[in-house]
N, CA, C and O atoms as a GROMACS GRO file, in nm:
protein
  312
    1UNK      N    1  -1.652   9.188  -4.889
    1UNK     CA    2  -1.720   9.179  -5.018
    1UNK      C    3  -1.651   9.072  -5.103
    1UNK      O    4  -1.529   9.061  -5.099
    2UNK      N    5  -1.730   8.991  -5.183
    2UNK     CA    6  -1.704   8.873  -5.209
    2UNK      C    7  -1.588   8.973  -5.420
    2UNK      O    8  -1.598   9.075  -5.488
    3UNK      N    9  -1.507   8.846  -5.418
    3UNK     CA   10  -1.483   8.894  -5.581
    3UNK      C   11  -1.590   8.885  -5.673
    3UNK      O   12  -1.671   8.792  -5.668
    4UNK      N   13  -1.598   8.996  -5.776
    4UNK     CA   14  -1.703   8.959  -5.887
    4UNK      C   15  -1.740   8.903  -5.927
    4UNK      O   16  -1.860   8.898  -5.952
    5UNK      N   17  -1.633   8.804  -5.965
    5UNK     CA   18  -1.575   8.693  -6.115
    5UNK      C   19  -1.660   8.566  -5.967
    5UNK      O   20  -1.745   8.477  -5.980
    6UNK      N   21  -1.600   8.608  -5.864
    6UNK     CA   22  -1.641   8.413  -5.791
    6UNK      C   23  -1.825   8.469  -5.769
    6UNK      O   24  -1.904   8.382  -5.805
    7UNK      N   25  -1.874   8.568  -5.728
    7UNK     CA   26  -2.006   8.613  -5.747
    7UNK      C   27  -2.113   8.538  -5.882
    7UNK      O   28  -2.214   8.468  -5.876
    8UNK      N   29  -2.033   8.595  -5.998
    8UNK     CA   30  -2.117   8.555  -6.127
    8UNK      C   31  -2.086   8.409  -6.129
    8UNK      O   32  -2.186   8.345  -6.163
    9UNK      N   33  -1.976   8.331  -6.103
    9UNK     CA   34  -1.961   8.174  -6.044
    9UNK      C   35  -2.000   8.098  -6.041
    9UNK      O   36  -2.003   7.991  -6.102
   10UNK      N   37  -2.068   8.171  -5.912
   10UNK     CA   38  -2.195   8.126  -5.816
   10UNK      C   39  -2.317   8.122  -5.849
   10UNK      O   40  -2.401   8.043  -5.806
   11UNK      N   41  -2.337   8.227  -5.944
   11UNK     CA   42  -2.524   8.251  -5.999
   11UNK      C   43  -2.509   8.137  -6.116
   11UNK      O   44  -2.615   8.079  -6.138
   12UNK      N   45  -2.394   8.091  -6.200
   12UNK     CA   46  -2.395   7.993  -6.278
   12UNK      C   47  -2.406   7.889  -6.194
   12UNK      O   48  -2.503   7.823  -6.230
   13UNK      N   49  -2.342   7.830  -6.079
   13UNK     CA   50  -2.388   7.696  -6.022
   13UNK      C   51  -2.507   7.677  -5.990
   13UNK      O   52  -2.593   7.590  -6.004
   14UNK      N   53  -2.493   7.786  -5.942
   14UNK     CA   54  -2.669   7.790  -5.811
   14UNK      C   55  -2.804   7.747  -5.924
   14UNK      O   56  -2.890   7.667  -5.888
   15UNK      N   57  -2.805   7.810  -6.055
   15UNK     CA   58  -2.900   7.768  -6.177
   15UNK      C   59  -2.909   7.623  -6.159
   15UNK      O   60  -2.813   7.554  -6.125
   16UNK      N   61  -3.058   7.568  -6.191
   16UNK     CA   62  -3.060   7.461  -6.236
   16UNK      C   63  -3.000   7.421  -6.398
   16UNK      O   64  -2.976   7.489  -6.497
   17UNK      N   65  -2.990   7.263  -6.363
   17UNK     CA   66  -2.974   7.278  -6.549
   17UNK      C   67  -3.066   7.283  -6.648
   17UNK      O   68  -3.164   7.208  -6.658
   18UNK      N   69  -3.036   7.368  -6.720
   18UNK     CA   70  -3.111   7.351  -6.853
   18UNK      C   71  -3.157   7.255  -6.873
   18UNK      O   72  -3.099   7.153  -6.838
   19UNK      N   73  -3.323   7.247  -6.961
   19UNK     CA   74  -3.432   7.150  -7.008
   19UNK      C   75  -3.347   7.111  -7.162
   19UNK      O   76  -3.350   7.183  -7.261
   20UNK      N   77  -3.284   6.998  -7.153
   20UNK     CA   78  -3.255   6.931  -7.310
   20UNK      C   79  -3.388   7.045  -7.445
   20UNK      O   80  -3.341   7.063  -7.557
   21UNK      N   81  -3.461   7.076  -7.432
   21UNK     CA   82  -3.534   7.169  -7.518
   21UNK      C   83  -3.504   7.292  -7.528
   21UNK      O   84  -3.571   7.349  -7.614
   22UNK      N   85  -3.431   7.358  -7.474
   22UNK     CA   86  -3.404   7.471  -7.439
   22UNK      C   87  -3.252   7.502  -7.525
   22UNK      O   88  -3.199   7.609  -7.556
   23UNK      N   89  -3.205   7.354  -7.551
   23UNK     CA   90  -3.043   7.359  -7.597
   23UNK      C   91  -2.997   7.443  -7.719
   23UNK      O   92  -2.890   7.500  -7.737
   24UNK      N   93  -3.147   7.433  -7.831
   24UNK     CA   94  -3.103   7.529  -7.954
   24UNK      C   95  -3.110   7.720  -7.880
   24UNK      O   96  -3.030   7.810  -7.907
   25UNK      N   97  -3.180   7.725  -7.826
   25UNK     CA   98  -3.176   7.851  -7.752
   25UNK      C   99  -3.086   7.923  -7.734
   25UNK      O  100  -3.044   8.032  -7.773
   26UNK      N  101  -3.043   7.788  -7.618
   26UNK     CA  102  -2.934   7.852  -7.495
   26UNK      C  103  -2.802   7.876  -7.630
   26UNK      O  104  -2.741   7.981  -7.646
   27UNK      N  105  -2.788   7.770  -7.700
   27UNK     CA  106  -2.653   7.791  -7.802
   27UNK      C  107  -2.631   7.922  -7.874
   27UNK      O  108  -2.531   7.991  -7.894
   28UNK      N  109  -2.786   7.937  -7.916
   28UNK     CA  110  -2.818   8.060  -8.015
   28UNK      C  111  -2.792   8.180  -7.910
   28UNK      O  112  -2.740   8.276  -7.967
   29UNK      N  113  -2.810   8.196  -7.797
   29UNK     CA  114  -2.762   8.298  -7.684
   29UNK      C  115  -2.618   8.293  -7.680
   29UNK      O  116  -2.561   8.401  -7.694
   30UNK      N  117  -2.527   8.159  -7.658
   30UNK     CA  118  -2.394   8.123  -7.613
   30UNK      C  119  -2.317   8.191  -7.750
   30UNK      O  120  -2.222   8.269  -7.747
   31UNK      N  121  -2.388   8.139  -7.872
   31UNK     CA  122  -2.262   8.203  -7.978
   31UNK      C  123  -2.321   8.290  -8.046
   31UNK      O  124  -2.260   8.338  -8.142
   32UNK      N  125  -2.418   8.324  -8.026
   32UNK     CA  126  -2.455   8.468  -8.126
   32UNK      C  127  -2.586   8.550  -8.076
   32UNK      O  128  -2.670   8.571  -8.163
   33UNK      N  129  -2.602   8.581  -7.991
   33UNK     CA  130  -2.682   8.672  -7.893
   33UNK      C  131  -2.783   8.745  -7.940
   33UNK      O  132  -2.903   8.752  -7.912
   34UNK      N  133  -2.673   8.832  -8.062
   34UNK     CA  134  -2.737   8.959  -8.131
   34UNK      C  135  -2.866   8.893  -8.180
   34UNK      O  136  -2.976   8.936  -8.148
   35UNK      N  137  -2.850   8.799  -8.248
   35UNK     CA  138  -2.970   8.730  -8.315
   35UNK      C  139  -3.082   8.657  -8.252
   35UNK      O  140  -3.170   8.611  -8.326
   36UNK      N  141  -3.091   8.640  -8.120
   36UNK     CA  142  -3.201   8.663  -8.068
   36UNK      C  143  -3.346   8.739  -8.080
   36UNK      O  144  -3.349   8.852  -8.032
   37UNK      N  145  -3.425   8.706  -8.119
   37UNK     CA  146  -3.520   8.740  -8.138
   37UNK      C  147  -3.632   8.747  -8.035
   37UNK      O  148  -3.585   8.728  -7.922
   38UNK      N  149  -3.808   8.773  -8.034
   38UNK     CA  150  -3.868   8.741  -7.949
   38UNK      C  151  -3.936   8.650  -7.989
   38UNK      O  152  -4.010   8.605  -7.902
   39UNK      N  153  -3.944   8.599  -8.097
   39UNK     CA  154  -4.031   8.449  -8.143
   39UNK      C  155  -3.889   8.351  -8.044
   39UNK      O  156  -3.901   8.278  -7.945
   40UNK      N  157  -3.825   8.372  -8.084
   40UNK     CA  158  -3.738   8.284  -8.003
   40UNK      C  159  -3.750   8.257  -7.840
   40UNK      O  160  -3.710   8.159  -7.778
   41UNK      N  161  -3.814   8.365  -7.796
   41UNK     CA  162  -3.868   8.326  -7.696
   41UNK      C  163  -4.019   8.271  -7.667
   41UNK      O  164  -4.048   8.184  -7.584
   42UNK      N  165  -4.109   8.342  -7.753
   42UNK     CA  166  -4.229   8.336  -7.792
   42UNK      C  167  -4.269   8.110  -7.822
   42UNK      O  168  -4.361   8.040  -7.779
   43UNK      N  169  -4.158   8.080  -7.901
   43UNK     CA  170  -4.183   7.949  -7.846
   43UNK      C  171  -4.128   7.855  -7.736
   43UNK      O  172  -4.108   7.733  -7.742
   44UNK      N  173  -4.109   7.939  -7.640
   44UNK     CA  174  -4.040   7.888  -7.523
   44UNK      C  175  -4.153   7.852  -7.417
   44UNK      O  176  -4.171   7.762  -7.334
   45UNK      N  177  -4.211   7.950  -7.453
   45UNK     CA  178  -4.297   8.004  -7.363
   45UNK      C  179  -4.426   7.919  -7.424
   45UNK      O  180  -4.514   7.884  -7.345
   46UNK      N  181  -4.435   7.889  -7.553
   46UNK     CA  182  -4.554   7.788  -7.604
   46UNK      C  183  -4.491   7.653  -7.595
   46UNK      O  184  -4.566   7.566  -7.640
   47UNK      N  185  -4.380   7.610  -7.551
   47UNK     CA  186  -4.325   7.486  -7.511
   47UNK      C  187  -4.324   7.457  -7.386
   47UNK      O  188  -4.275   7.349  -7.353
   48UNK      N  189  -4.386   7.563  -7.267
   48UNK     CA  190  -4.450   7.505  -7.174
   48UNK      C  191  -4.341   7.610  -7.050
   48UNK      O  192  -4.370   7.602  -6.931
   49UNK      N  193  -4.243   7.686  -7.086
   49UNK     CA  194  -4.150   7.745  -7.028
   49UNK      C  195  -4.173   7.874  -6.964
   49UNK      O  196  -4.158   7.979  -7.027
   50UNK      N  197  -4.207   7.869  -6.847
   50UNK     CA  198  -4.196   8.003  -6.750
   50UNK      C  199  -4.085   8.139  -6.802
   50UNK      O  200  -3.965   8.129  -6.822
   51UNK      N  201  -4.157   8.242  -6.811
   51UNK     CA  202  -4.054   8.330  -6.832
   51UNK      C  203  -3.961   8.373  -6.720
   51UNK      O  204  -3.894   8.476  -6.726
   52UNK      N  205  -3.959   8.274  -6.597
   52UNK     CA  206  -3.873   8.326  -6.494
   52UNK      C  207  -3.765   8.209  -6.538
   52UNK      O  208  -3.664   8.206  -6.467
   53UNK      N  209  -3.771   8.135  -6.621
   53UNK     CA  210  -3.716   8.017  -6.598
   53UNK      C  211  -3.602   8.048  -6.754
   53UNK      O  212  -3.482   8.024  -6.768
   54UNK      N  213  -3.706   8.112  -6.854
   54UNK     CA  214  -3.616   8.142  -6.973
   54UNK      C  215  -3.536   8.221  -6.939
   54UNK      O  216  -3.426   8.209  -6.992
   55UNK      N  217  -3.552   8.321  -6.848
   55UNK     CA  218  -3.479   8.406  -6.800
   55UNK      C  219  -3.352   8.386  -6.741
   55UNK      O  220  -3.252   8.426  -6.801
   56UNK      N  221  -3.340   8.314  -6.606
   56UNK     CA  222  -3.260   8.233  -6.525
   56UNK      C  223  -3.184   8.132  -6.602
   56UNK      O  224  -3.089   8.080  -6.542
   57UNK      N  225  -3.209   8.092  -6.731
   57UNK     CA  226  -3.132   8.030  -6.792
   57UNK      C  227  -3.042   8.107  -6.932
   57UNK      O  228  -2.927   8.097  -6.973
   58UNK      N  229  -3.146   8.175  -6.970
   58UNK     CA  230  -3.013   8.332  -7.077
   58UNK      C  231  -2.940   8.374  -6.942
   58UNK      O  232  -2.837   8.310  -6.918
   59UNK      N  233  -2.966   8.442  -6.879
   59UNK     CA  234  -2.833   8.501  -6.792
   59UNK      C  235  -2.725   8.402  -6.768
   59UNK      O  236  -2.609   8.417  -6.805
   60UNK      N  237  -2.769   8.304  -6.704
   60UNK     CA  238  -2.645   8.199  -6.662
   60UNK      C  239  -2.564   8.158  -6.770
   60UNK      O  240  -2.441   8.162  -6.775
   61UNK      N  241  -2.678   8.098  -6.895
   61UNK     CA  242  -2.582   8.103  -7.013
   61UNK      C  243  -2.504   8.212  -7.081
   61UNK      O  244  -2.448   8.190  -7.188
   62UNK      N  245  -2.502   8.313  -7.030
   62UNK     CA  246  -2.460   8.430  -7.097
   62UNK      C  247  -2.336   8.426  -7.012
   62UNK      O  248  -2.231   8.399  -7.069
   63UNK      N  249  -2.336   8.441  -6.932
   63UNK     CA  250  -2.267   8.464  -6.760
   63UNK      C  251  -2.154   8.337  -6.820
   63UNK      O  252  -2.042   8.367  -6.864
   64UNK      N  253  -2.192   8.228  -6.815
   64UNK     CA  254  -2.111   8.097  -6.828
   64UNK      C  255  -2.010   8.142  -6.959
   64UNK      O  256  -1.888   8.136  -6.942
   65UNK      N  257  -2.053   8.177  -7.058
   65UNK     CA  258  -2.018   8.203  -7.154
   65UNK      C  259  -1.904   8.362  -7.189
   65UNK      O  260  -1.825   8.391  -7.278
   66UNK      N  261  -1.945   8.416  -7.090
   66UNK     CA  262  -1.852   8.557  -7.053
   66UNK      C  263  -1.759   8.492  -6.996
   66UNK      O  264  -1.658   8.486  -7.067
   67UNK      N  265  -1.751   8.441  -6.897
   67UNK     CA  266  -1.677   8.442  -6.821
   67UNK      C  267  -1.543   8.328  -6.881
   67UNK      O  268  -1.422   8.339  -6.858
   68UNK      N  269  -1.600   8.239  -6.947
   68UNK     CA  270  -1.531   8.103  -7.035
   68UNK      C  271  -1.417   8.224  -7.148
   68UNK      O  272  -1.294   8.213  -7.154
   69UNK      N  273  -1.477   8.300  -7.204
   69UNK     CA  274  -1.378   8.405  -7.297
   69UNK      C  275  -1.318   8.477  -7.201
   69UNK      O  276  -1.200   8.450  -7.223
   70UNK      N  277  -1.319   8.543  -7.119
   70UNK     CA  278  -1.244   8.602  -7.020
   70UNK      C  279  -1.111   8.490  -6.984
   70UNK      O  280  -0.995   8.494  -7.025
   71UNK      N  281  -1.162   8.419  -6.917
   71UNK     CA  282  -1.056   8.271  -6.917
   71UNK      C  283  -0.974   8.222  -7.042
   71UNK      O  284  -0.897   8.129  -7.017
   72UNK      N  285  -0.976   8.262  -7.157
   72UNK     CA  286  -0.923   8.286  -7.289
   72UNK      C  287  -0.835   8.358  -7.307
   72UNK      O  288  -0.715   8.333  -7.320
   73UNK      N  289  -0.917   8.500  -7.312
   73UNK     CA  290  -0.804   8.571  -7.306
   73UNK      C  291  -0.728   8.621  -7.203
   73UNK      O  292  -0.657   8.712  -7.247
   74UNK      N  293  -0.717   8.609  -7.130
   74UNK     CA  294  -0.637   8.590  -6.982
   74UNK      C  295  -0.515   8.485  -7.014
   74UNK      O  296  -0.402   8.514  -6.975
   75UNK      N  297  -0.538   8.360  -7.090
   75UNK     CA  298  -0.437   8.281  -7.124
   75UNK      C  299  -0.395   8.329  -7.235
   75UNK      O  300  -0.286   8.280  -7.263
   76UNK      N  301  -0.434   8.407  -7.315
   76UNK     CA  302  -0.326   8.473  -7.451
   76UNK      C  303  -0.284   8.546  -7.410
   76UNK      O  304  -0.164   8.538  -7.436
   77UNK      N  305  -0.314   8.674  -7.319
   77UNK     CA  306  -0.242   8.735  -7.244
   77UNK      C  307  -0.118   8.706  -7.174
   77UNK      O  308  -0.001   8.743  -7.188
   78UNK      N  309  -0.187   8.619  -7.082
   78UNK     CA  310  -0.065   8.560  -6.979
   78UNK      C  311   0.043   8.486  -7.041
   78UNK      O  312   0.134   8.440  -6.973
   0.00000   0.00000   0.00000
């Protein structure tokens, strides 16, 4: 069985990259989550964006973004 941490890694590489349109989004996911809304998705989806695709890109950015603070505090720790 593979480690967790190199698992979630992997689902961040394997993603394509993000559509330059998508960038206020993905940020608004990366630093403040809670505030997500569904208009926020609602024009994603009227900007031409698959909901498999908004999808596949909040997780990874979320994922990318967990894992970047983990790597943080691991070095204040350590």
């Amino acid at each position: 069985m593979a480690d967790p941490l190199t698992e979630l890694k992997d689902v961040v590489a394997a993603t394509s990259p993000a559509s330059p349109k998508m960038a206020s989004y993905l940020e608004k996911v990366r630093d403040r989550a809670y505030a997500v809304v569904d208009r926020d998705i609602e024009e994603l989806e009227e900007a031409g964006f698959a909901q498999d695709v908004i999808f596949e890109q909040t997780v990874a950015v979320a994922i990318s973004e967990g894992l970047r603070r983990l790597d943080r505090a691991n070095e204040v720790i350590g």
